[in-house]
C-alpha positions in Angstrom: 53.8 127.1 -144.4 54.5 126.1 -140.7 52.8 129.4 -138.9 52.4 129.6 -134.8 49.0 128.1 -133.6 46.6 130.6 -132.5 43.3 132.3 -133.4 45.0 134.9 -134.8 46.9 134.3 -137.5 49.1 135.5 -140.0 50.4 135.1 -143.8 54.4 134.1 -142.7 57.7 134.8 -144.9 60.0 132.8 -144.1 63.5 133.6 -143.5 65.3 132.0 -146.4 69.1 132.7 -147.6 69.7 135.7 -148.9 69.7 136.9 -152.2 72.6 137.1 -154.7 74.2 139.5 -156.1 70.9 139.9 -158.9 69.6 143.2 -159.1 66.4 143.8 -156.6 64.3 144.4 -159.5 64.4 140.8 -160.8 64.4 139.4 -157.4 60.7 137.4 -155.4 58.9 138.9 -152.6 60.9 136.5 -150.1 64.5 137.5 -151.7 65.5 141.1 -152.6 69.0 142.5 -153.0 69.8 144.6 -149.7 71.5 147.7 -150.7 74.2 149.5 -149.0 72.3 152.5 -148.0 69.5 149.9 -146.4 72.7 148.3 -144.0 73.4 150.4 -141.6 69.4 151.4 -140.9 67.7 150.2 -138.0 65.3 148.7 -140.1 63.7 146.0 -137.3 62.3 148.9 -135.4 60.8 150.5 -138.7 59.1 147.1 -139.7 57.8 147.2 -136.0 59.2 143.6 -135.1 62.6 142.1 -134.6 63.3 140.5 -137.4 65.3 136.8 -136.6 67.1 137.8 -140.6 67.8 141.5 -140.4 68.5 140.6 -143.9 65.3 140.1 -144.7 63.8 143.0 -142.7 65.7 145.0 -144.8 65.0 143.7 -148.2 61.2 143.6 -147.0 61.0 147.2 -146.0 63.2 147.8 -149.4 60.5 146.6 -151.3 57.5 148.1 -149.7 59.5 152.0 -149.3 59.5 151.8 -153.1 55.9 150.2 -154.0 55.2 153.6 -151.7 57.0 156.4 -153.4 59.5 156.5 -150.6 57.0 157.1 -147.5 58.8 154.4 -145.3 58.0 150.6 -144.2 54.9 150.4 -142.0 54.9 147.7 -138.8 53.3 144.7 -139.9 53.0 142.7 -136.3 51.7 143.6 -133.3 53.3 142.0 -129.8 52.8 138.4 -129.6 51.1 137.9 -125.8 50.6 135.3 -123.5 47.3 133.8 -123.8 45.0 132.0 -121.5 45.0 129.3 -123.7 48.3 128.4 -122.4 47.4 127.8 -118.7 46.2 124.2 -118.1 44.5 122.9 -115.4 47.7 122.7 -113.1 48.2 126.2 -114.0 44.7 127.2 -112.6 43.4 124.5 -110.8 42.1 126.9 -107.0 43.8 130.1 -108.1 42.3 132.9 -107.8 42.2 134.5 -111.5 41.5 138.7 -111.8 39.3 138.9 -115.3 39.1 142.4 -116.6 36.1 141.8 -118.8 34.3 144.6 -121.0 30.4 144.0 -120.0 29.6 147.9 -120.5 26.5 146.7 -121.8 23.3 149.0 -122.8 21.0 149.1 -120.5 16.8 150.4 -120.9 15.2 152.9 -118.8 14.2 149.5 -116.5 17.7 148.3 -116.5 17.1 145.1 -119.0 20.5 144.3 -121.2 19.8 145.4 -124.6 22.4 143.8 -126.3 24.4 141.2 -124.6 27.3 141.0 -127.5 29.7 142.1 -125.2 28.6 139.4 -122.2 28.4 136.7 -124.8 32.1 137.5 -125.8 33.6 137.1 -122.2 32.3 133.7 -121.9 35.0 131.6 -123.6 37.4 132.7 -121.1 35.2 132.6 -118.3 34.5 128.8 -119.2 38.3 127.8 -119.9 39.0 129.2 -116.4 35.9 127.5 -114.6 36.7 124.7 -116.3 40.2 124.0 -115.4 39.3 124.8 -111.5 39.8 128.6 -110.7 38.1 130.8 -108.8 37.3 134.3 -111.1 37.4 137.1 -110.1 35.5 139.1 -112.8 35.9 143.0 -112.7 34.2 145.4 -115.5 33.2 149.4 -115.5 29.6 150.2 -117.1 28.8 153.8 -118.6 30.8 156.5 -116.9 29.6 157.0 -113.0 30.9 160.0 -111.1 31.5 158.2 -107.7 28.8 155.5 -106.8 26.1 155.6 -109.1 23.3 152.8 -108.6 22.2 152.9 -112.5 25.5 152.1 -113.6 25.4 148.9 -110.9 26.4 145.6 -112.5 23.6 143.9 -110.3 21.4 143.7 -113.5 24.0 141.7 -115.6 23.9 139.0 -112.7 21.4 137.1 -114.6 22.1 136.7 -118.1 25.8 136.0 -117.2 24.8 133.0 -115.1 22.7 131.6 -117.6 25.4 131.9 -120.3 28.0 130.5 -117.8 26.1 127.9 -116.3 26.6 128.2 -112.7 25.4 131.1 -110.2 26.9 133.5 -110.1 28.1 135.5 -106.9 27.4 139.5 -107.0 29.6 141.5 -104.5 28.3 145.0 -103.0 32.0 146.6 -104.1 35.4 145.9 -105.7 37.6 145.6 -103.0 37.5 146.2 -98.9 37.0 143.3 -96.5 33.4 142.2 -97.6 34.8 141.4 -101.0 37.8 139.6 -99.6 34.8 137.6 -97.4 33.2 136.8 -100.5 36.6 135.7 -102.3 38.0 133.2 -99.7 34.7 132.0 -99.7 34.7 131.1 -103.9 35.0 127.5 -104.5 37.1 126.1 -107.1 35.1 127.0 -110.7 33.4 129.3 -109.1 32.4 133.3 -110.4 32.3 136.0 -107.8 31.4 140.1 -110.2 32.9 142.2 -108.2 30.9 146.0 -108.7 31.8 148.7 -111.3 35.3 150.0 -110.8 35.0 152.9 -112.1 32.6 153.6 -108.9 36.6 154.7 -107.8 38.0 157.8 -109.2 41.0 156.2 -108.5 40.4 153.6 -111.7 40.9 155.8 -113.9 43.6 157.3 -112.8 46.0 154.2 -112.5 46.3 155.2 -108.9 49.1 152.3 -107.7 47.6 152.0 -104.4 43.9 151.2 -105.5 45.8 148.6 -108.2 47.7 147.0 -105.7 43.9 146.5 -103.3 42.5 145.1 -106.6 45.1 142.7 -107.1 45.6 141.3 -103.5 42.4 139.8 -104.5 43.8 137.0 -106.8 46.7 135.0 -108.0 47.1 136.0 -111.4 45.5 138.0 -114.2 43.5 138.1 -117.7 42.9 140.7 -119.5 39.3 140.3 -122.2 38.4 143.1 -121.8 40.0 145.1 -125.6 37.0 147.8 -125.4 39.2 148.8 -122.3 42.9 148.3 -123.6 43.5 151.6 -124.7 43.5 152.8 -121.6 45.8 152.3 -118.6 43.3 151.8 -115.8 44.1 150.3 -112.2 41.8 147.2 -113.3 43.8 146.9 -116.8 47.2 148.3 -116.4 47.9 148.5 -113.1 47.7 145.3 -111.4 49.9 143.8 -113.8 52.8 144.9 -112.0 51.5 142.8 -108.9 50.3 139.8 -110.8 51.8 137.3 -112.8 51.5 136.1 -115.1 49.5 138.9 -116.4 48.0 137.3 -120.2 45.6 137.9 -122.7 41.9 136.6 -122.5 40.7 134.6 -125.8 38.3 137.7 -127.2 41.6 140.1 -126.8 43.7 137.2 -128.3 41.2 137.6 -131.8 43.0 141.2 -131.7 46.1 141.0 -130.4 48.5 138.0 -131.5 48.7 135.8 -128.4 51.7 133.4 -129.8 54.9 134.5 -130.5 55.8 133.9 -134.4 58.6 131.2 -134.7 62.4 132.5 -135.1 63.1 133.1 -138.6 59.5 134.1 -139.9 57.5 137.3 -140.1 53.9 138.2 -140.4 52.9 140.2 -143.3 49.2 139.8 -143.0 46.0 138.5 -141.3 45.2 135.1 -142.1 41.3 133.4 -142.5 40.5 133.0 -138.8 41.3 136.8 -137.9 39.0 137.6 -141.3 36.4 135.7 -139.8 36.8 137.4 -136.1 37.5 140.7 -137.9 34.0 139.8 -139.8 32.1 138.7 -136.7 32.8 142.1 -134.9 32.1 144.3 -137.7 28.6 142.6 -138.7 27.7 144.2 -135.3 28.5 147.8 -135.9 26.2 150.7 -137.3 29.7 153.0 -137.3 33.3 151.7 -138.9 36.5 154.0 -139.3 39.2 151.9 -141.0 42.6 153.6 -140.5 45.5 150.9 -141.2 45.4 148.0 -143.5 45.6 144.4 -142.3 49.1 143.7 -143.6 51.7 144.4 -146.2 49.1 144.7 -149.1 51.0 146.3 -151.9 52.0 142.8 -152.6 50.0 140.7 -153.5 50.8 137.1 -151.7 50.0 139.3 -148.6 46.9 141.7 -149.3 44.5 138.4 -148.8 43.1 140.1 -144.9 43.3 143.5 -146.1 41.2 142.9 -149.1 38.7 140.8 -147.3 38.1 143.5 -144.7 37.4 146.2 -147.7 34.9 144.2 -149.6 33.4 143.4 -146.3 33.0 147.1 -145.5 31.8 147.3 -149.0 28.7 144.8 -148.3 28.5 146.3 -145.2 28.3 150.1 -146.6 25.4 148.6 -149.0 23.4 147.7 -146.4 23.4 151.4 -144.7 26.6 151.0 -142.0 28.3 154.5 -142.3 31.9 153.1 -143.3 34.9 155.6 -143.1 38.4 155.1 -144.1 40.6 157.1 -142.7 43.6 158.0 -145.2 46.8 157.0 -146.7 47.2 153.5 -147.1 43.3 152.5 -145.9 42.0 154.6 -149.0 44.9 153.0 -151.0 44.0 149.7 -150.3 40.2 150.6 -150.8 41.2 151.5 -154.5 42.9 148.6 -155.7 40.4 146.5 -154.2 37.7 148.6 -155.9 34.9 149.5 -153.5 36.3 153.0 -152.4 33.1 154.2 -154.5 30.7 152.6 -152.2 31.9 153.7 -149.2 30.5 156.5 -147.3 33.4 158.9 -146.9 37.2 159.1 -147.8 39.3 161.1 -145.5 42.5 162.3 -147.3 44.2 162.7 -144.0 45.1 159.4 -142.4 46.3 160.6 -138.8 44.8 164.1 -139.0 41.3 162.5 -139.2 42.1 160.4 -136.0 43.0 163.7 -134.4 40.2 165.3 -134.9 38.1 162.3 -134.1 39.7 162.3 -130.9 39.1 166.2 -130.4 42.4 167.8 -131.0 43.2 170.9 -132.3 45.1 170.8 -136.0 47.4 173.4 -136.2 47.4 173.8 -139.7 43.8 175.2 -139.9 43.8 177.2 -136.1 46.5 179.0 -138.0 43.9 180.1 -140.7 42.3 183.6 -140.3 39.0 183.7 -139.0 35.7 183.9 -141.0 33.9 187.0 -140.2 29.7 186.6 -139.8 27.5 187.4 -142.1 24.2 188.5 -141.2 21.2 186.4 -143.0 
């Protein structure tokens, strides 16, 4: 099937005439009888996309609300996003290009890199950029500095980023002020200027629109790489998006989030092989894996390809000691059919409550319980 090019991609339904009059029941996967009751729901915004045959959208989420006892369709695509791939050479030939990367590398006690995975995965957008003629601008926090905090200085990642680049690259003292607007009229075309950890600003974190704004009179336009990071409205991710554009998505946070829009008239219902394979990639570097979501529509099975890839690639994983966790509801569903739920380290029977508590909220449910009372031993 025709499918929109991009690293990430996905298992497509196309948007086909709909069905007769025949019952649902006897109906494929791509043509289900829309009842009455399904009409008048806003069932684009349950699916999580909007649906080019509303028809469809509605027999799709038909189908799925009954293979799952009624609990409702589940979004199935994320939002497509430019990607850097897009800009050519006359999009970026001398412009000044602000790269939020993620190079929170570790770091020993005589400030050596101890794993470079993150550095090595800003490179392909680094090159595309240098390549094609801009000048980057490459921004990045490291551990968590209260105010300036020399250890957590990006001086020591000067060196392995040049070698894996291939040109020298420039180290300013700060993120913004006048020396590092010296510095950036002073780039030459292909060129790499690090600006310092911006989290050595308070104001970082906080989205502060002022600080934004001083981080983004530095360039031209913007790339985000940096998905360690996108969780999390910053000043250096968020923020200057409102004064740069185009604002797009680096090549490592294109493996995550769809960077192409899906033609009109088609929907994604699953990961296809080259988001297994980056999916792969990334978890064969992990010790630690919660899995809370499956990859796609997997109660059927044209489309539970990516989500049953990723579970027996947990399994193999969980076999050679990596503390795998799935996190409820549909992840421990899809864990079953597949098999491997046995071999995995823990089940959580509570899909969103266990992300709560991960994230250190209270649960209700069991602050409401009484109390234990002590026992001396």
């Amino acid at each position: 099937m025709a499918s929109a090019a991009a690293p990430t991609t996905f298992s497509l339904l196309h948007s086909t005439t709909p069905a007769s009059s025949s019952s649902a029941t006897s109906a494929s996967p791509s043509r289900v009888q829309l009842s009455s009751s399904l009409r008048s729901r806003p069932l684009a915004r349950r699916l999580g996309f909007a649906a080019a045959d509303p028809l469809l959208a509605a027999n799709v989420a038909a189908r799925v609300a009954a293979v799952r006892g009624g609990k409702g369709a589940r979004g199935v695509v994320s939002m497509a996003k430019k990607s850097v791939g897009e800009l050519s050479a006359a999009d970026l030939k001398g412009k000044k290009v602000f790269v939020r990367a993620d190079l929170n590398v570790p770091l020993d006690d005589n400030q050596n890199i101890t794993d470079d995975t993150r550095i090595r995965a800003a490179i392909p957008t680094i090159k595309h950029l240098i390549q094609n003629g801009a000048k980057v601008i490459l921004s990045s926090h490291l551990g968590r500095p209260k105010g300036v905090t020399p250890k957590y200085s990006l001086a020591p990642l000067v060196p392995r980023l040049s070698e894996l680049i291939g040109i020298q690259v420039v180290k300013a003292e700060d993120s913004i002020g006048p020396e590092v607007e010296k510095l950036v009229a002073s780039l030459p075309d292909g060129g790499v200027l690090l600006l310092e950890n911006v989290r050595f600003y308070k104001e970082e974190e906080k989205n502060d629109p002022e600080h934004a704004k001083k981080l983004a009179s530095l360039a031209d336009l913007f790339v985000n790489d940096a998905f360690g990071t996108a969780h999390r409205a910053h000043a250096s991710t968020e923020g200057v998006t409102k004064y740069l554009k185009p604002s797009v998505a680096g090549f490592l946070l294109q493996k995550v989030v769809p960077a192409s829009a899906i033609p009109d008239g088609w929907m994604g219902l699953d990961i296809g092989p080259d988001s297994v394979k980056s999916f792969s990639e990334a978890l064969d570097t992990t010790q630690t894996i919660i899995w809370n979501g499956p990859m796609g529509v997997f109660e059927f099975d044209k489309f539970a390809v990516g989500t049953e890839a990723i579970a027996k690639k947990l399994a193999d994983l969980s076999g050679k000691g990596v503390t795998t966790i799935i996190g409820g509801g549909d992840s421990v569903a899809a864990v079953e059919k597949v098999g491997v739920a046995s071999v995995m380290s823990h089940i959580s029977t509570g899909g969103g409550a266990s992300l709560e508590l991960l994230e250190g909220k209270e649960l209700p449910g069991v602050l409401a319980l009484d109390e234990a009372v002590p026992v001396a031993v």
